[in-house]
Structure formats: structure tokens, C-alpha cells
OpenMM code with the backbone's topology and positions (N, CA, C; nanometers):
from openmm import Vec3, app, unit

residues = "UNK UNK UNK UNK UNK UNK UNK UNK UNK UNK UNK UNK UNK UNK UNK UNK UNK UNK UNK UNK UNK UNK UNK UNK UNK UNK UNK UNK UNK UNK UNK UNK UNK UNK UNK UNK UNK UNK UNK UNK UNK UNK UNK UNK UNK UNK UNK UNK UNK UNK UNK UNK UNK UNK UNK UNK UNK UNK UNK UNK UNK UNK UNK UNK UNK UNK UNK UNK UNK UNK UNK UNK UNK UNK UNK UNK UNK UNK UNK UNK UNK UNK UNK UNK UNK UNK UNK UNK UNK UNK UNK UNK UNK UNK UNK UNK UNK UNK UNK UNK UNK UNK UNK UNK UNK UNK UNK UNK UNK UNK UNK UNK UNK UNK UNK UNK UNK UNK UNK UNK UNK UNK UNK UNK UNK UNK UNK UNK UNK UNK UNK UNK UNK".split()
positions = [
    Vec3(-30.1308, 1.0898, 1.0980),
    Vec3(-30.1610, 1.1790, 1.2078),
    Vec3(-30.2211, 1.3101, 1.1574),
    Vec3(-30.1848, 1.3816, 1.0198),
    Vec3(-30.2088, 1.5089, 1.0079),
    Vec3(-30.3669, 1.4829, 0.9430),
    Vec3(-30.3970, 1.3379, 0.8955),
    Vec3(-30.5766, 1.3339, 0.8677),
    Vec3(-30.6640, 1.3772, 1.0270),
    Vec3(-30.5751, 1.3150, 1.0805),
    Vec3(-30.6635, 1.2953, 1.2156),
    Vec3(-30.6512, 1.4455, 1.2759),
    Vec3(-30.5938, 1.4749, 1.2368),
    Vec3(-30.6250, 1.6393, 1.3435),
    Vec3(-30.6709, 1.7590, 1.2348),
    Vec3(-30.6710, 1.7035, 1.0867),
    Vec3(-30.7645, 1.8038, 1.0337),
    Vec3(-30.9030, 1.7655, 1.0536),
    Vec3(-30.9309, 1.6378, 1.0566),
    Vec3(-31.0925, 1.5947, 1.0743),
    Vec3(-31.1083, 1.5776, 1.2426),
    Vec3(-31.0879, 1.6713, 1.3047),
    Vec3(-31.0887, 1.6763, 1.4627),
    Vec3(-31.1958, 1.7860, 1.4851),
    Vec3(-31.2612, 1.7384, 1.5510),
    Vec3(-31.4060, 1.8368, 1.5542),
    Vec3(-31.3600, 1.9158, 1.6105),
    Vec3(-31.2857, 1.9251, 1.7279),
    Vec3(-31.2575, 2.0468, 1.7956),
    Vec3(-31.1468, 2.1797, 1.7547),
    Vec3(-31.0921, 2.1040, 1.6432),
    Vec3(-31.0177, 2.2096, 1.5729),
    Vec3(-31.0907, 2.3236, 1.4714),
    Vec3(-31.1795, 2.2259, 1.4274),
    Vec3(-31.2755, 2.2678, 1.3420),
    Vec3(-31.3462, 2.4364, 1.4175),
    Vec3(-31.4215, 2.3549, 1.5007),
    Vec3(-31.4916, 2.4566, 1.5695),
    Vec3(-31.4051, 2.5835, 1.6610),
    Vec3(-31.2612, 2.5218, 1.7182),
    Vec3(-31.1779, 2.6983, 1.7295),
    Vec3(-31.2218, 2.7263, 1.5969),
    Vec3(-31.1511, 2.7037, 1.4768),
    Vec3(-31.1512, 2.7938, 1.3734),
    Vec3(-31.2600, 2.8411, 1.3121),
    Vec3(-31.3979, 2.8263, 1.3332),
    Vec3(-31.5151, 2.8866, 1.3018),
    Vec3(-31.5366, 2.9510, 1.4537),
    Vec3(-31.5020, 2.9523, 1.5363),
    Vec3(-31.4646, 3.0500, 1.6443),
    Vec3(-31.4246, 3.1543, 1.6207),
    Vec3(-31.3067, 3.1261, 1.5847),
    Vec3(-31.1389, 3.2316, 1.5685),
    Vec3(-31.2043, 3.3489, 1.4493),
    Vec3(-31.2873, 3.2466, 1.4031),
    Vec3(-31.3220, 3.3045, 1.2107),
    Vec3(-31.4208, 3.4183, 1.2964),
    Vec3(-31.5352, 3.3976, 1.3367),
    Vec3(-31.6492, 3.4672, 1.3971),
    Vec3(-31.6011, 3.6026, 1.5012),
    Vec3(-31.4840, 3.5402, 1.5712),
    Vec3(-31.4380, 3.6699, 1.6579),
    Vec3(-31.3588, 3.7591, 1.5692),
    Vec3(-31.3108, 3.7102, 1.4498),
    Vec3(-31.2234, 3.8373, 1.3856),
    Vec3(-31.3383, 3.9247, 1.2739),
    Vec3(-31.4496, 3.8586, 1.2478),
    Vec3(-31.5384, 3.9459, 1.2171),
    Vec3(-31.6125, 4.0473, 1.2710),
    Vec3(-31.6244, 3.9802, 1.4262),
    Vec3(-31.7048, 4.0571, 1.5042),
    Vec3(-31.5982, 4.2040, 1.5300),
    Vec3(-31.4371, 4.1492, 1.5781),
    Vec3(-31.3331, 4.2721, 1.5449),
    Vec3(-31.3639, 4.4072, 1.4625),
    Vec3(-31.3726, 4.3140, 1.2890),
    Vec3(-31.3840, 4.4223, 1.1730),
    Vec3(-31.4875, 4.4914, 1.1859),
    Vec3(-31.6135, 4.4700, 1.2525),
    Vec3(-31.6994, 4.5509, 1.2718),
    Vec3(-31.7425, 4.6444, 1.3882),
    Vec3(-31.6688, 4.6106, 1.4834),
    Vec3(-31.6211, 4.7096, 1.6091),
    Vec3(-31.5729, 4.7898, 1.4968),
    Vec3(-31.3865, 4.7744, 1.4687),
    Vec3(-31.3299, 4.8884, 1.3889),
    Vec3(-31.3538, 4.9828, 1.2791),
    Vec3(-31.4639, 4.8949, 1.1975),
    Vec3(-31.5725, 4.9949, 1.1544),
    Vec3(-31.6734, 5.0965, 1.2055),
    Vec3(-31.7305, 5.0552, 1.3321),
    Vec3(-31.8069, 5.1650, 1.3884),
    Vec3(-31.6589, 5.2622, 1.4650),
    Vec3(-31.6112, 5.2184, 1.5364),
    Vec3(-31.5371, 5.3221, 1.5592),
    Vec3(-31.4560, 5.4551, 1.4758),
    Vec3(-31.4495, 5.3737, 1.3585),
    Vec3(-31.4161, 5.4481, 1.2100),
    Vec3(-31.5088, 5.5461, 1.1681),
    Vec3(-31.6366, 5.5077, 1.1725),
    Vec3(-31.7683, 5.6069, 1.1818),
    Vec3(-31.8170, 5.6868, 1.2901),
    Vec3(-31.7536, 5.6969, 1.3989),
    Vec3(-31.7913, 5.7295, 1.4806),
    Vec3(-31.8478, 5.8857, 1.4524),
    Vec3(-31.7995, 5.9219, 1.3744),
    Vec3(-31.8546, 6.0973, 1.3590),
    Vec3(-31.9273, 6.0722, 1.2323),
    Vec3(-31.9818, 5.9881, 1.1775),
    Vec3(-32.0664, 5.9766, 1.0332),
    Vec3(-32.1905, 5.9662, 1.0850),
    Vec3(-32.2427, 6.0965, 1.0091),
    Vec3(-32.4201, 6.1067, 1.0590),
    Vec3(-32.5052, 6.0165, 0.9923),
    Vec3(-32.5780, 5.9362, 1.0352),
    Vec3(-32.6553, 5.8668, 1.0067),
    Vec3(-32.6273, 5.7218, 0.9710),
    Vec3(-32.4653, 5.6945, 1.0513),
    Vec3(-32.4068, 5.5388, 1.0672),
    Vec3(-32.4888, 5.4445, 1.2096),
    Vec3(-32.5153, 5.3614, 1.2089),
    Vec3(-32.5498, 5.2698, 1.2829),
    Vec3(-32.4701, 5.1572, 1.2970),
    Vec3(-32.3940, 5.1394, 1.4379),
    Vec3(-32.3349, 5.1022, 1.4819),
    Vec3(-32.3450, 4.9288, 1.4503),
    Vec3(-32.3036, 4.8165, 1.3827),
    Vec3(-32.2851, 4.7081, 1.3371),
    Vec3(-32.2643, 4.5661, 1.4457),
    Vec3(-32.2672, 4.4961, 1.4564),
    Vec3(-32.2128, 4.3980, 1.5585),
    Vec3(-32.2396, 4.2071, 1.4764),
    Vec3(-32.1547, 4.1614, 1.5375),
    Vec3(-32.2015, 4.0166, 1.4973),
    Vec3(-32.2320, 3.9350, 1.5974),
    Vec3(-32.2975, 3.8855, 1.5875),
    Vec3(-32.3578, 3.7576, 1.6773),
    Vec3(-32.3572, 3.6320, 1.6513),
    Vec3(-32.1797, 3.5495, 1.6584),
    Vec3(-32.1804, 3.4605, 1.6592),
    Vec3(-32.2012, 3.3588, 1.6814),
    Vec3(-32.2256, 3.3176, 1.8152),
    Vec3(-32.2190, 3.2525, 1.8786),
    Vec3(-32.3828, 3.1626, 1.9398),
    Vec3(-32.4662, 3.2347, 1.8502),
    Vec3(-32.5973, 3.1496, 1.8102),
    Vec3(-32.5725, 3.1278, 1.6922),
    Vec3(-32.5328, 3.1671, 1.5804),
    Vec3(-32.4937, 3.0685, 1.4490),
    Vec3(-32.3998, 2.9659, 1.4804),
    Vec3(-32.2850, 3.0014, 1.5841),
    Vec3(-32.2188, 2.8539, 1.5768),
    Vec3(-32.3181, 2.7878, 1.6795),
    Vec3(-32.3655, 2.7794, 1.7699),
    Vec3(-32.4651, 2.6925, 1.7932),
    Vec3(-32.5477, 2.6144, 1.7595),
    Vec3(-32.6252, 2.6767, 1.6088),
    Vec3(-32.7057, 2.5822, 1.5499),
    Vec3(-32.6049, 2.5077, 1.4247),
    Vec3(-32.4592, 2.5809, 1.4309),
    Vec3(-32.3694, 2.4927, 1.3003),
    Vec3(-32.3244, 2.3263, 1.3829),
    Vec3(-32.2940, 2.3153, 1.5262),
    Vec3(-32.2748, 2.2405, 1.5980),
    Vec3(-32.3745, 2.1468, 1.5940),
    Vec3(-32.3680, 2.0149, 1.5450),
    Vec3(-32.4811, 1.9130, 1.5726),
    Vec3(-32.4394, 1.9322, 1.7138),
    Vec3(-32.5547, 1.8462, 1.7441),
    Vec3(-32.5741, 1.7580, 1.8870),
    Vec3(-32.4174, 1.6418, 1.9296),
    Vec3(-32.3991, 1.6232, 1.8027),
    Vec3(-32.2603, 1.4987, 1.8469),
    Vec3(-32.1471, 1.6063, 1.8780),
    Vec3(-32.1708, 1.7102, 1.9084),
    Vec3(-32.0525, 1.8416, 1.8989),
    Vec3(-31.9519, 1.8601, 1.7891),
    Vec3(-31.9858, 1.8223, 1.7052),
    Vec3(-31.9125, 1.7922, 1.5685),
    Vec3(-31.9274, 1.9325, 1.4514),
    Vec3(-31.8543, 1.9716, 1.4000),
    Vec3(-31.9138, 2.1177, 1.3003),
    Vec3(-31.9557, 2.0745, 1.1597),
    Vec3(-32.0584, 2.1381, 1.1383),
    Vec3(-32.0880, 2.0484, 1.0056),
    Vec3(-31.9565, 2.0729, 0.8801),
    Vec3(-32.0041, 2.0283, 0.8164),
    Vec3(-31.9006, 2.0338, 0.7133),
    Vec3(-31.9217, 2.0743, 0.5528),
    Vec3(-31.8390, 2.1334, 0.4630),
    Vec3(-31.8892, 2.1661, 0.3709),
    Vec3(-31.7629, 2.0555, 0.2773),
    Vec3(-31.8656, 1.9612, 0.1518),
    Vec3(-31.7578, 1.8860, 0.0822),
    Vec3(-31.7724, 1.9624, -0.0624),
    Vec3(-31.6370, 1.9921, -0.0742),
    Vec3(-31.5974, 2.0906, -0.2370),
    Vec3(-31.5374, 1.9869, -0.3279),
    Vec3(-31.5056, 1.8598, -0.2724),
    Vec3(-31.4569, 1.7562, -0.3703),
    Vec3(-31.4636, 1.6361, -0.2661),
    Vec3(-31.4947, 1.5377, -0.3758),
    Vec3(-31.5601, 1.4033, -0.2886),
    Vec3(-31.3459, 1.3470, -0.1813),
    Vec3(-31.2762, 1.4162, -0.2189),
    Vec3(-31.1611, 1.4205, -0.1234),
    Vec3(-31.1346, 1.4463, -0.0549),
    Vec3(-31.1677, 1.6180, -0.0148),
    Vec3(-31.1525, 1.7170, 0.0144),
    Vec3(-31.3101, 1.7609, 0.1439),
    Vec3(-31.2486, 1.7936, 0.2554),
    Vec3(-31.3826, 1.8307, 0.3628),
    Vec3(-31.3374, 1.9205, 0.3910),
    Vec3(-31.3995, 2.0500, 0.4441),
    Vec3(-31.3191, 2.1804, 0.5252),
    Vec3(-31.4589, 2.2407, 0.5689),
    Vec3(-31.4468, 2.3188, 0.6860),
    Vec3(-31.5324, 2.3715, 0.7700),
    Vec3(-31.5934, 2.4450, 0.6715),
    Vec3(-31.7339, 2.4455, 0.7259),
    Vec3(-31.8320, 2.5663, 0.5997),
    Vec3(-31.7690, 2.6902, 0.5646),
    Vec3(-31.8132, 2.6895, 0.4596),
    Vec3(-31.7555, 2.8648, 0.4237),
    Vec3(-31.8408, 2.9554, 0.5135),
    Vec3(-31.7769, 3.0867, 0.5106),
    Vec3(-31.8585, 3.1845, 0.5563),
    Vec3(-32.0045, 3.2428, 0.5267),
    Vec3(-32.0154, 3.1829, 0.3940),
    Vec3(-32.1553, 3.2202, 0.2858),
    Vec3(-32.2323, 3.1169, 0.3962),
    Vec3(-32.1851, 3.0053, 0.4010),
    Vec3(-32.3026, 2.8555, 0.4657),
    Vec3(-32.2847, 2.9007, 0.6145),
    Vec3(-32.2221, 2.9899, 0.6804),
    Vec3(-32.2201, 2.9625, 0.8243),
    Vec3(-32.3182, 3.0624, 0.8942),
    Vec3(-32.3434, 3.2054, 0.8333),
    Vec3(-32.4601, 3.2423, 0.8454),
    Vec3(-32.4034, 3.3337, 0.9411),
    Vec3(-32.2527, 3.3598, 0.9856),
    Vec3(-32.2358, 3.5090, 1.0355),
    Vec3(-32.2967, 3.6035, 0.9699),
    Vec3(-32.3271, 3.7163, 1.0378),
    Vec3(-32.3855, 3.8598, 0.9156),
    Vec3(-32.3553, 3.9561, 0.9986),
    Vec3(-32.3566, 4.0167, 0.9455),
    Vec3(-32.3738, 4.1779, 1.0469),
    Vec3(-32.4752, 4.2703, 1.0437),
    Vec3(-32.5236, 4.3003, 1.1542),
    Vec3(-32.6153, 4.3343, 1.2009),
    Vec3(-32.6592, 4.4639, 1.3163),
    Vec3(-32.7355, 4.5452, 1.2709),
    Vec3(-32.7233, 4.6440, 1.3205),
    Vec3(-32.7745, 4.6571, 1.5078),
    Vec3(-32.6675, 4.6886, 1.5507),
    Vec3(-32.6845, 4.7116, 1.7250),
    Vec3(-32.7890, 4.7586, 1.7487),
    Vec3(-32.8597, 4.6809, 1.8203),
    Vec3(-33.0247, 4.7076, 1.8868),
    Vec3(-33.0034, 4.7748, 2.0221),
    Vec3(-33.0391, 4.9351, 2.0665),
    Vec3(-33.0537, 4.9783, 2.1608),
    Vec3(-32.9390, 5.0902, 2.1339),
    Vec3(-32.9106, 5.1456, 2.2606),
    Vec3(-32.7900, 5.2504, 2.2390),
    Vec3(-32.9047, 5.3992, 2.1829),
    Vec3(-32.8143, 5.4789, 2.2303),
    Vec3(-32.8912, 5.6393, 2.2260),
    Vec3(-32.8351, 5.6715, 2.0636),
    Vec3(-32.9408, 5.7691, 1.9326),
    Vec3(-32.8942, 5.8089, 1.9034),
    Vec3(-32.8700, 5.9677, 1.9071),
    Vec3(-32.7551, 6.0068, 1.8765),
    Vec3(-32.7483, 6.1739, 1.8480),
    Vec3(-32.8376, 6.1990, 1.7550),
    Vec3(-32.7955, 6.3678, 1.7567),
    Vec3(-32.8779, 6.4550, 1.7173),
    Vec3(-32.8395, 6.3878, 1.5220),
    Vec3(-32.7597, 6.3379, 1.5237),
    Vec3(-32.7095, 6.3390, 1.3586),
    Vec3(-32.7672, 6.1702, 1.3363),
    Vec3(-32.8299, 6.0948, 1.3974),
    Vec3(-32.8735, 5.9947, 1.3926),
    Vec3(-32.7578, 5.8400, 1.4269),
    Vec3(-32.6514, 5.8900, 1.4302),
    Vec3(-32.5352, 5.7767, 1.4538),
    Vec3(-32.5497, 5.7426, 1.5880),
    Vec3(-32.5260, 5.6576, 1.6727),
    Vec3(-32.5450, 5.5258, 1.7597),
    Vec3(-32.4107, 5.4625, 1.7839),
    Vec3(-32.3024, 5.5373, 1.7646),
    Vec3(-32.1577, 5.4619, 1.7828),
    Vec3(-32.1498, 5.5423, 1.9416),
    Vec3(-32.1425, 5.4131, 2.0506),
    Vec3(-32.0948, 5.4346, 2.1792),
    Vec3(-31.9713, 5.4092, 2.1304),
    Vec3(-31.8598, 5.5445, 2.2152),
    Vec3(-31.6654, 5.4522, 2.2140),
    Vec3(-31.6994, 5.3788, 2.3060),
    Vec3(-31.7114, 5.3771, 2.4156),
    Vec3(-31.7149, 5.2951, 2.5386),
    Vec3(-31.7610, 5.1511, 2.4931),
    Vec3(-31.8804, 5.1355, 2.4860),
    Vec3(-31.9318, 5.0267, 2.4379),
    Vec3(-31.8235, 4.9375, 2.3000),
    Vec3(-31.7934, 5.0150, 2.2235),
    Vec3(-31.6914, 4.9522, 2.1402),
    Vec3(-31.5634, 4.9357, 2.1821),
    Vec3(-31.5406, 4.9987, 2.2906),
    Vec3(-31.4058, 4.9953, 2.3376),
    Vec3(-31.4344, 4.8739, 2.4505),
    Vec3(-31.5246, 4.8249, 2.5254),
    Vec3(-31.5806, 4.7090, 2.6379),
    Vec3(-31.5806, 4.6055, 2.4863),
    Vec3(-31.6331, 4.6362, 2.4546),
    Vec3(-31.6577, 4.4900, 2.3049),
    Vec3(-31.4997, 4.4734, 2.2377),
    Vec3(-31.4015, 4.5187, 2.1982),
    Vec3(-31.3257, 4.4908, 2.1604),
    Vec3(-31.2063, 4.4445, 2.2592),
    Vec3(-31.2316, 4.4876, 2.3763),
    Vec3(-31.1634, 4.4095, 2.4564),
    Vec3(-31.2121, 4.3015, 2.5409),
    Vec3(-31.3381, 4.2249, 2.5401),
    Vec3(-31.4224, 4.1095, 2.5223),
    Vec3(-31.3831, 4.0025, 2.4464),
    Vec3(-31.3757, 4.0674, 2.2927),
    Vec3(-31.3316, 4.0129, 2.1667),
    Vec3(-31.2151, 3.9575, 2.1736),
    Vec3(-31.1212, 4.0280, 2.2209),
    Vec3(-30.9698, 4.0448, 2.2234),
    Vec3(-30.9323, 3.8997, 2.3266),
    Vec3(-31.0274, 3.9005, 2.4206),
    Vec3(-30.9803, 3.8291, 2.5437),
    Vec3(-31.0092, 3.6601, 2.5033),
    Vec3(-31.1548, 3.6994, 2.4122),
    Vec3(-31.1775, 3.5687, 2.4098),
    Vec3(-31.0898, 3.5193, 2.2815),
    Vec3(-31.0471, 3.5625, 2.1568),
    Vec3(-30.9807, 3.5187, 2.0641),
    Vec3(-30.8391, 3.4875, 2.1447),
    Vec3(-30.7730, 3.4770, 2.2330),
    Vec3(-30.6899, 3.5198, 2.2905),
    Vec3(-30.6692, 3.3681, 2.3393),
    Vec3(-30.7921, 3.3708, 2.4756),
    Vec3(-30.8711, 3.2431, 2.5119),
    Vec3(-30.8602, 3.0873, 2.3983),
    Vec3(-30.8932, 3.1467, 2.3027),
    Vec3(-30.9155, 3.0176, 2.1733),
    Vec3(-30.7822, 2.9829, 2.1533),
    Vec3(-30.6762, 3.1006, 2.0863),
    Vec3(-30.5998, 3.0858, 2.0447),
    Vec3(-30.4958, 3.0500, 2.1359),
    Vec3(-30.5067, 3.0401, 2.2816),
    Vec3(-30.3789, 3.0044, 2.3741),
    Vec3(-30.4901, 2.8211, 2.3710),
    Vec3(-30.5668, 2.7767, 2.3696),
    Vec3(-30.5894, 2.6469, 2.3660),
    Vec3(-30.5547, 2.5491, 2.2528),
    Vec3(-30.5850, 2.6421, 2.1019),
    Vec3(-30.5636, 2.5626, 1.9713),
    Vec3(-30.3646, 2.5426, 2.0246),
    Vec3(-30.2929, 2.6403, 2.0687),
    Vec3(-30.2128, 2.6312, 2.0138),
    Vec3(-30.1331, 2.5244, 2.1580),
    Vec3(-30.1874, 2.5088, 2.2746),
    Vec3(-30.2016, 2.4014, 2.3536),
    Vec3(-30.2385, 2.2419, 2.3256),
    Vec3(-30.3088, 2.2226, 2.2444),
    Vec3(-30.3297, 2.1427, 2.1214),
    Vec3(-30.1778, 2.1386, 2.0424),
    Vec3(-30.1789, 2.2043, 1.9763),
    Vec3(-30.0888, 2.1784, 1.8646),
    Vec3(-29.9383, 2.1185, 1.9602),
    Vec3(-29.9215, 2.1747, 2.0251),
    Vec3(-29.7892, 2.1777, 2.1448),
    Vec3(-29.7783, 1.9874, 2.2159),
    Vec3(-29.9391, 1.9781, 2.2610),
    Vec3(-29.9630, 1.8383, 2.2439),
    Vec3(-29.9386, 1.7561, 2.1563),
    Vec3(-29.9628, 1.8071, 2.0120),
    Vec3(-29.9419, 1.7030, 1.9142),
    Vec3(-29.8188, 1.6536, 1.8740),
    Vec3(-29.7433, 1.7650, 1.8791),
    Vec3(-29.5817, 1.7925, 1.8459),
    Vec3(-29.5298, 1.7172, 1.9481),
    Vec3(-29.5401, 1.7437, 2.1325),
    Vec3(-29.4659, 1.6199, 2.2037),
    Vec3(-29.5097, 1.4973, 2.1983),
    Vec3(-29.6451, 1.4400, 2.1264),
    Vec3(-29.6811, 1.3042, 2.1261),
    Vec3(-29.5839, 1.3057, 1.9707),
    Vec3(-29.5898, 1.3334, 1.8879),
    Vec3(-29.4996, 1.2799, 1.7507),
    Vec3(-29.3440, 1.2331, 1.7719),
    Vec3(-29.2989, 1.3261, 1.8958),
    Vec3(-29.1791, 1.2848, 1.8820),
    Vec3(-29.0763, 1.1413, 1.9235),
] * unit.nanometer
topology = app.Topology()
chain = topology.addChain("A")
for resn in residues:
    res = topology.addResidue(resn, chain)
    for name in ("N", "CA", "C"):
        topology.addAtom(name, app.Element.getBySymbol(name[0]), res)
């Protein structure tokens, strides 16, 4: 049983989910951290067209093999999150571009949807546990 739900596509893909929203997090809490640093530009990630093109067509996540035994979701190097500087937004007179508002609407976006993932994976798991017994 525990092969079958590590090679479960849909587990796979929460966790290159889960992975993508806690980056997109660290980089909210970085601009907000800068918020008074002249000449910071406000950061963001855009996951959710990299996991799109990581998703074949069979809805399956590709996979990265580190030993002909061994399969585990791509690393972060192969998945092609990055961070990337926020297009638009006013800057001040000191050249920085950190809206609070806007980071404060994005981190509670973030918040809702990791939230979202993580009340389903663990709806899943809850499933697996009353079918074992």
C-alpha cells in the first residue's frame, strides 16, 4: 500500500503545490522585510504556470529518477520555480515597489490556498488510514 500512494500522481502534485506556495510565502516575507530598503523590488513567484507545463497531459507530475529504485518529484532546480521581480506597482521616491497591502492580499491568498491543499492531502491520508484498517 505505501508504494501505491507514494507513486500516486495526485500526491505528487499537492506536494509540488505545497512546495510552490511556501516559496511564493518566503518571498512575500521578504518584500515585506524590505519594505523601507531603497532600491528593493518587490519579488513574487509564479507557480502555477511552471506546474502546468511540469503536469503531462495524463495529469501525472513528471518525475525525477536519482537511482534506478528510487523516483521522487523533481527537485526544485528541474521544476523551474524562480523568483521574479513584480511587474507594475508604483515606485517611491527611493525606487522600492513594496505595496503592504498588496503583500498583505497575497499572503493571505497564499495562506488560504496552502490551507486548501493541505486540508485535502490530509483528507487523503484520513482515507487511507480507514481503508487499512
Amino acid at each position: 500500500m505505501s508504494d501505491s500512494f507514494f507513486s500516486d500522481s495526485a500526491m505528487r502534485t499537492a506536494r509540488t503545490v505545497l512546495d510552490g506556495l511556501s516559496l511564493r510565502q518566503q518571498a512575500i516575507s521578504r518584500n515585506l522585510a524590505n519594505v523601507d530598503t531603497p532600491g528593493y523590488q518587490a519579488e513574487t513567484i509564479n507557480f502555477e504556470d511552471t506546474l502546468k507545463h511540469l503536469v503531462s497531459q495524463d495529469g501525472s507530475l513528471a518525475l525525477e529518477t536519482t537511482n534506478i529504485s528510487h523516483m521522487f518529484p523533481a527537485s526544485e532546480e528541474t521544476t523551474g520555480f524562480s523568483i521574479v521581480h513584480r511587474q507594475g506597482g508604483s515606485f517611491r521616491a527611493d525606487q522600492n515597489n513594496v505595496d503592504v497591502d498588496v503583500e498583505m492580499t497575497d499572503m493571505s491568498e497564499t495562506g488560504i490556498q496552502y490551507q486548501a491543499v493541505s486540508q485535502t492531502v490530509s483528507q487523503k491520508l484520513l482515507l487511507l488510514k480507514a481503508l487499512a484498517k
